[in-house]
C-alpha positions as CSV (number, residue, x, y, z in Angstrom):
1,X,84.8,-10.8,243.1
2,X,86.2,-7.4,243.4
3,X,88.7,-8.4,246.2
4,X,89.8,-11.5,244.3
5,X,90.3,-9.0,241.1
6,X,92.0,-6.5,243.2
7,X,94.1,-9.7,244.7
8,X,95.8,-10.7,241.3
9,X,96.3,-7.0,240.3
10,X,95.8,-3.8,242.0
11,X,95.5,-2.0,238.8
12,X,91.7,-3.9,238.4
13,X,90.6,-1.6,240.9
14,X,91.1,1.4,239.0
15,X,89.0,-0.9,235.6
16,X,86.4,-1.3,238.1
17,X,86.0,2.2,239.5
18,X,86.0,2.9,235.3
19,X,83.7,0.7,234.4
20,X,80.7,2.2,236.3
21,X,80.4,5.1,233.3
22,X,79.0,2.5,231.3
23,X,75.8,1.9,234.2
24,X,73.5,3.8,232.0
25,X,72.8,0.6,229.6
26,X,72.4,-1.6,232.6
27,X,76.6,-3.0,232.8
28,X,77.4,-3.0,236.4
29,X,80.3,-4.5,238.1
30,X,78.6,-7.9,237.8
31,X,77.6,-7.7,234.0
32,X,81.1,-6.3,233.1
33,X,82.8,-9.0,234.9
34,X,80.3,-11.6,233.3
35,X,81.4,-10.1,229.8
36,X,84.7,-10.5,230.4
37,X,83.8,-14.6,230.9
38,X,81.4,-14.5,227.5
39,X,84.6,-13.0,225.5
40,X,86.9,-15.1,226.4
41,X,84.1,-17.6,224.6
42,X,83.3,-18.9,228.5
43,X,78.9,-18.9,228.7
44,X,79.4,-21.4,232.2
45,X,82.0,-19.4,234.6
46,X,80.3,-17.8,237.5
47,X,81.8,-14.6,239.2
48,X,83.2,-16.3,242.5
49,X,85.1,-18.7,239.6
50,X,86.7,-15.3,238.5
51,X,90.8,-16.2,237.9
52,X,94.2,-14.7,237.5
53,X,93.5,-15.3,233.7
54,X,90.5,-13.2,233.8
55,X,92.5,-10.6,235.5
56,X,95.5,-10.9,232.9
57,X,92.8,-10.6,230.5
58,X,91.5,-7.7,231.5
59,X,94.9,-6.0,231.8
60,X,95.9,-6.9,228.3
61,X,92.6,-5.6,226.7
62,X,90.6,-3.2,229.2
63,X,90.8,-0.7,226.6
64,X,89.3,-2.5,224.4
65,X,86.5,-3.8,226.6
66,X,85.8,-0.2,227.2
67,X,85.9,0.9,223.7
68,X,83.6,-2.1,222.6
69,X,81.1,-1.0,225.2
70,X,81.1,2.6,223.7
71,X,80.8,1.3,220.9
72,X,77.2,-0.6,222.5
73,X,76.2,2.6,223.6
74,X,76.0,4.4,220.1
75,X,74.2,1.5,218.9
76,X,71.8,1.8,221.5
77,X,71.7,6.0,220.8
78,X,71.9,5.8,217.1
79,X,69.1,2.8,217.2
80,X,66.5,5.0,219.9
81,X,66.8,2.4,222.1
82,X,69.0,4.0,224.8
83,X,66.3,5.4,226.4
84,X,64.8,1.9,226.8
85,X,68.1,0.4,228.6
86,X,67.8,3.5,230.3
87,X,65.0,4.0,231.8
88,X,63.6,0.1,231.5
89,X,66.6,-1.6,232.1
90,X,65.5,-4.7,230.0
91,X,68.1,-8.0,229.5
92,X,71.5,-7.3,229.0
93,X,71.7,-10.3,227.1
94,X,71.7,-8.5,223.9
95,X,74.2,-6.0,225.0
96,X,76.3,-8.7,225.5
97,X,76.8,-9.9,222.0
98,X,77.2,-6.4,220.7
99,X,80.0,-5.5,222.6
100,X,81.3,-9.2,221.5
101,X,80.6,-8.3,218.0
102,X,82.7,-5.0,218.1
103,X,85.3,-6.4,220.2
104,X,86.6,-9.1,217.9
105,X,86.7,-6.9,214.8
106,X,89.8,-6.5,213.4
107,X,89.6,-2.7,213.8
108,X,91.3,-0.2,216.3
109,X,90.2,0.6,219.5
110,X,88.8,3.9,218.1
111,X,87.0,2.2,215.3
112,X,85.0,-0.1,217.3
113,X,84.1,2.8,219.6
114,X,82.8,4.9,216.6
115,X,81.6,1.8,214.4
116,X,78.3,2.6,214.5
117,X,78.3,6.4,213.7
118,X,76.1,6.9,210.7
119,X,75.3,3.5,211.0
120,X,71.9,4.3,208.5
121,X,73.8,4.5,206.2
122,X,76.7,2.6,205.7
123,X,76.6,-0.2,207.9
124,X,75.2,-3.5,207.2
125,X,76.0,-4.8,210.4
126,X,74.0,-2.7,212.4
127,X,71.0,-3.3,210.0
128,X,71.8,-7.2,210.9
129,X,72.0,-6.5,214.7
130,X,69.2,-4.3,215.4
131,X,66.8,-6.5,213.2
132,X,68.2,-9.6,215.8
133,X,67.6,-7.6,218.7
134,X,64.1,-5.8,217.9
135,X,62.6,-9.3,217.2
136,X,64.5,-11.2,219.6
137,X,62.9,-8.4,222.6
138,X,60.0,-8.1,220.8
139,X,59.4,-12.0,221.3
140,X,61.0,-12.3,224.3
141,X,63.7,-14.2,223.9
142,X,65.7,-12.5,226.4
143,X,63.2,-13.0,229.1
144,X,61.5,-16.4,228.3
145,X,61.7,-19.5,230.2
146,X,60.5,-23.2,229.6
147,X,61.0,-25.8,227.2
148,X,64.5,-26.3,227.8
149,X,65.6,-22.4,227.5
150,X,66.1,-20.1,230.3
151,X,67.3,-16.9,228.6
152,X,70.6,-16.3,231.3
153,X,71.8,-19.8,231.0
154,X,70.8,-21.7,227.7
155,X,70.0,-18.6,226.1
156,X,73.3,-17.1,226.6
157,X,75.1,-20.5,225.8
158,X,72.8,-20.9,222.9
159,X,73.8,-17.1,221.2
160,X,77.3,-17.7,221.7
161,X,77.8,-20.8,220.1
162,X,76.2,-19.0,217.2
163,X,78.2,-15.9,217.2
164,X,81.8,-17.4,218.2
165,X,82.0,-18.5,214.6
166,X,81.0,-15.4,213.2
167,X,83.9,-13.3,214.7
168,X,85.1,-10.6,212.2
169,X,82.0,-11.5,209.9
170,X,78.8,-9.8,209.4
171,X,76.4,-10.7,212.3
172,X,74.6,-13.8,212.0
173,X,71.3,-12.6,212.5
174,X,70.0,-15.4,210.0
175,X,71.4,-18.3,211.8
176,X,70.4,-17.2,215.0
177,X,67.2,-16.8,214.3
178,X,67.3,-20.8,213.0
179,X,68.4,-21.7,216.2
180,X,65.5,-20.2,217.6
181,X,63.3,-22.0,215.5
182,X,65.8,-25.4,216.1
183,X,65.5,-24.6,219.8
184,X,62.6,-24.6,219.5
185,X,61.2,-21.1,220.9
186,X,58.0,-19.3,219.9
187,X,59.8,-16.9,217.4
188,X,58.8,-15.6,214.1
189,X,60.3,-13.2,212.1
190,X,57.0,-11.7,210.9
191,X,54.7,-9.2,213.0
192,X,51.3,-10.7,212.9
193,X,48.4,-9.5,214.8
194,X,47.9,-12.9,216.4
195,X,50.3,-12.4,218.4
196,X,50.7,-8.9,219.4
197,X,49.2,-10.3,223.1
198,X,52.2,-12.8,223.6
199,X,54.9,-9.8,222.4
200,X,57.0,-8.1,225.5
201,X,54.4,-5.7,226.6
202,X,56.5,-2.8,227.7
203,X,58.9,-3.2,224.4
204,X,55.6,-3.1,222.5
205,X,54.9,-0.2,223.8
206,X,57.7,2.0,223.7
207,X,58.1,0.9,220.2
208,X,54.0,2.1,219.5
209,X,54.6,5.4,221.2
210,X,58.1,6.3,219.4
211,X,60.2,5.7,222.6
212,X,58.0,7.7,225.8
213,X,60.4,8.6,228.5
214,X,58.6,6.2,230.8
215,X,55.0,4.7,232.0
216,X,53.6,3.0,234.6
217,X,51.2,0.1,234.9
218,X,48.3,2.5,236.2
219,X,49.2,4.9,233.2
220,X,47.6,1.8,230.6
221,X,43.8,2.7,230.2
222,X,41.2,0.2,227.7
223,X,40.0,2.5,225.1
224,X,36.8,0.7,225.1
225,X,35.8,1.0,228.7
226,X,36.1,-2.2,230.8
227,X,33.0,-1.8,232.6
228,X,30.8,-1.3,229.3
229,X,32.2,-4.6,227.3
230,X,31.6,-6.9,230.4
231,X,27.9,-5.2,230.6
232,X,27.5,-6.3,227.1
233,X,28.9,-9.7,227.3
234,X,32.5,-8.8,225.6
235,X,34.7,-11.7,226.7
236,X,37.6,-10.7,228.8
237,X,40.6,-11.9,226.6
238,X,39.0,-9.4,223.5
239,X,38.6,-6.6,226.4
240,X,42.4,-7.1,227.7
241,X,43.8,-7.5,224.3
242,X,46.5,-5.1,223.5
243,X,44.6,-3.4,220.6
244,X,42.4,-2.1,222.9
245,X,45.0,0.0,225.6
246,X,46.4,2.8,225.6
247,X,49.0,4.9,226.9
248,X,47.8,8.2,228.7
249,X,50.0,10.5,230.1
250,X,48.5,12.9,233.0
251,X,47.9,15.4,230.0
252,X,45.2,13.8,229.0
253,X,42.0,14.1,230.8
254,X,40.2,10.8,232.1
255,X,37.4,12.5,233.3
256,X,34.6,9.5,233.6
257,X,36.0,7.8,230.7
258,X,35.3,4.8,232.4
259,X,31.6,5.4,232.3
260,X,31.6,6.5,229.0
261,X,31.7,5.3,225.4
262,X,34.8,6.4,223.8
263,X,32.9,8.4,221.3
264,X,31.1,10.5,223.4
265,X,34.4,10.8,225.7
266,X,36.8,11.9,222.7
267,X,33.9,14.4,220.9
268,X,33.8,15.8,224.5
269,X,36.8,15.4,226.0
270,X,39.9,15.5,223.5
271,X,41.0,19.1,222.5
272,X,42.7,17.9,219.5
273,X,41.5,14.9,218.2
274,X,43.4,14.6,215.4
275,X,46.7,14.1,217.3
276,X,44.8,11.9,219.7
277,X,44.0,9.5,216.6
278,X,47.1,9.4,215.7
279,X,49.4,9.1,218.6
280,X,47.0,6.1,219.6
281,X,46.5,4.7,216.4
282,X,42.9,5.0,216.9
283,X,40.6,4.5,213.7
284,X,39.5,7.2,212.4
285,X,36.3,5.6,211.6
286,X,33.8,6.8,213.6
287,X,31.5,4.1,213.6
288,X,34.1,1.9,215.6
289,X,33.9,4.4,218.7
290,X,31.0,2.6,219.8
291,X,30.9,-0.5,221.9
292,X,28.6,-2.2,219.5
293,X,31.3,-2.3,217.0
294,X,33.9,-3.1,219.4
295,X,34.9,-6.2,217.7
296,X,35.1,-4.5,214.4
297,X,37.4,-1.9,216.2
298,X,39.5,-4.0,217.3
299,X,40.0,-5.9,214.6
300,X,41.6,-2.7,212.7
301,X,43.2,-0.9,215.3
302,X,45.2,-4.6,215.4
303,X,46.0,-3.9,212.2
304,X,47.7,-0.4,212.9
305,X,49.8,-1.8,215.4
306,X,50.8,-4.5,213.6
307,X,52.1,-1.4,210.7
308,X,53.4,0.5,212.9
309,X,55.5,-2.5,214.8
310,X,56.5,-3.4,211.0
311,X,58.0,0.2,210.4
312,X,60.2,0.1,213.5
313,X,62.1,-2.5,212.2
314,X,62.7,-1.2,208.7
């Protein structure tokens, strides 16, 4: 691809050796290239199909590319999601059709790039856009395959149908989410606890933690110990549900949590249990520390992550 590019203009060598700045939110090479196709309103073209009118393309609006996918990046810093793409490196799909969305405004170069500053408070479009992309991550759209939808190849064709008639309008968040529903996919624009299990696990979670630098699989502990819900019959999709982990950092002392019931391991082993309640979202009931009450437990500490998923997307 970059030999053909190079091929029909030496000067694309230069756009691609430019380009790599914008490798912190996951747009290499390949996924600049592969934006290139999905502006020119082209879902289908592979990168070996790459032409001299992609590369006079490029030539006539590389600024602009580059601007739009500033432009991406402050969304993603002004939104708290850069760390995400940066660290995570989830779909680019989404990235995608936010660099479409800036690019076809009719605004200058500098505009788009700076489109998003103070976005809180002035901007409808970003409102639309990161509403679309929280519940379309949270859901997994991006990710999901089966039924007829694989998120790189229908999904993509799917969004852009959507938002090719939408150019220079606010972002259709509404009738994209119909065509999720149309498709259809398992989407809902409502958080409900039912479904917190089937929700992207690590978006879940850097969205319940207020955006952690990173984690590891090994770093997600049950609150109620494994080991003592088996012994008392607990069935395993209640004891694996995502109300009952947590995140702990190496901070936080294990000691023989695993052996012990959580209230005797936080009146014993948290320094500050206050903040541990609350980083967790942990009842502060104490009579739901026990195993006994485990089903009551989980039943409300569903409920605070359901609230706190809720506030992150208003």
């Amino acid at each position: 691809m970059a030999s053909k590019l190079k091929g029909f203009d030496p000067e694309n060598e230069k756009f691609l050796q430019e380009i790599e700045q914008f490798e912190d939110i996951g747009f290499g090479k390949d996924e600049v290239i592969k934006l290139i196709f999905i502006l020119q309103d082209d879902h289908n073209k592979s990168l070996a199909n790459i032409t001299k009118e992609d590369s006079d393309f490029i030539k006539a609006k590389k600024e602009r590319v580059k601007e739009a996918l500033n432009g991406t990046r402050l969304f993603l810093k002004q939104s708290n999601l850069f760390e995400f793409y940066a660290k995570e490196r989830p779909s680019i799909i989404p990235l995608y059709f936010v660099t479409y969305f800036l690019f076809h405004l009719e605004k200058s170069n500098s505009e788009i790039r700076n489109y998003f500053k103070n976005s809180e408070i002035n901007n409808t479009s970003y409102n639309l856009i990161y509403t679309w992309l929280y519940l379309s991550m949270l859901n997994k759209v991006f990710r999901r395959r089966g039924a007829g939808w694989t998120a790189y190849s229908t999904g993509i064709r799917k969004i852009l149908e959507v938002v090719k008639n939408h150019k220079n309008q606010e972002f259709p968040t509404s009738k994209l989410f119909e065509m999720y529903h149309a498709h259809p996919l398992e989407f809902s624009e409502f958080i409900k606890k039912e479904k917190l299990n089937q929700y992207d696990f690590n978006f879940l979670m850097y969205i319940i933690y207020e955006k952690p630098k990173s984690f590891r699989v090994n770093d997600i502990d049950h609150i109620h110990p494994k080991s003592i819900l088996l012994n008392k019959g607990i069935e395993r999709g209640k004891i694996n549900n995502v109300g009952n982990f947590q995140l702990l950092d190496y901070s936080t002392n294990r000691g023989n949590k695993n052996d012990s019931e959580l209230k005797d391991w936080i009146d014993t082993a948290i320094e500050n249990k206050n903040n541990y309640l609350e980083m967790h979202l942990i009842p502060d009931d104490e009579t739901l520390w026990v195993s006994d009450k485990f089903e009551n437990f989980l039943e409300n500490r569903q409920e605070l992550l359901v609230t706190k998923l809720e506030k992150g997307i208003k």
